[in-house]
C-alpha positions in Angstrom: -18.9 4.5 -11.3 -21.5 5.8 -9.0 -22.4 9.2 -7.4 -21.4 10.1 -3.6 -25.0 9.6 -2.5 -25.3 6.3 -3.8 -22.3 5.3 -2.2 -22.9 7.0 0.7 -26.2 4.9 1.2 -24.3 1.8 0.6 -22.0 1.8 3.6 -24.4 3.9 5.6 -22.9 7.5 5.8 -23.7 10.8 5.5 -22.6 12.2 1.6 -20.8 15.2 3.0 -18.4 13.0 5.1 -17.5 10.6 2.2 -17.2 14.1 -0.2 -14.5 15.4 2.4 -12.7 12.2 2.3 -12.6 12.7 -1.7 -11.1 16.1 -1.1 -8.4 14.5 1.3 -7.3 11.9 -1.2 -8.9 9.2 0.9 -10.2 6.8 -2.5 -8.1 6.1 -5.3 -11.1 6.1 -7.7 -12.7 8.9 -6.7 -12.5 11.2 -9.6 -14.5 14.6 -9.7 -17.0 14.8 -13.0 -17.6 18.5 -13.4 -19.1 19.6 -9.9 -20.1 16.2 -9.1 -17.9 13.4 -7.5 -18.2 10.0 -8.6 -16.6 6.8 -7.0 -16.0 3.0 -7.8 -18.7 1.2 -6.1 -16.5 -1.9 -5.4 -14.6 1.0 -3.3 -13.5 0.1 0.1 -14.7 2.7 3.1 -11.7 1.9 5.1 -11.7 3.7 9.0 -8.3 5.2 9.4 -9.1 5.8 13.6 -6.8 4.6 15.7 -8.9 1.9 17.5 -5.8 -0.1 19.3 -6.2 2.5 22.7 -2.5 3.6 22.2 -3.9 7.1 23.0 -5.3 6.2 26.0 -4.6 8.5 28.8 -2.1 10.2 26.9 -2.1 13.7 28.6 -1.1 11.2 32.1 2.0 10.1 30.5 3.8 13.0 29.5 6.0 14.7 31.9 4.7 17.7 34.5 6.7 20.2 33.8 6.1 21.2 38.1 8.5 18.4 38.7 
């Protein structure tokens, strides 16, 4: 186990946003050691964004409700 920082520098993000995906639920091994988190470091940082464009232009698609 490691501490968010290390981690953080490993995958090359900022500690706070890998402490909020903690809080979320985001890792399974994330446990929280008195204040401090701590994290497997064989962890994945998986990006959960929707990268496929399916929400392309969505505001175009829906109906006007003029019509």
């Amino acid at each position: 186990l490691i501490s968010l920082e290390e981690y953080a520098q490993l995958h090359g993000r900022a500690s706070g946003t890998i402490r909020q995906r903690c809080i979320r639920g985001s890792f399974t091994s994330a446990r929280k050691i008195g204040h401090s988190w701590v994290i497997d470091s064989e962890e994945p940082l998986i990006d959960n964004r929707v990268k496929s464009g399916k929400y392309k232009n969505w505001r175009k698609k829906q109906s006007d409700p003029s019509d």
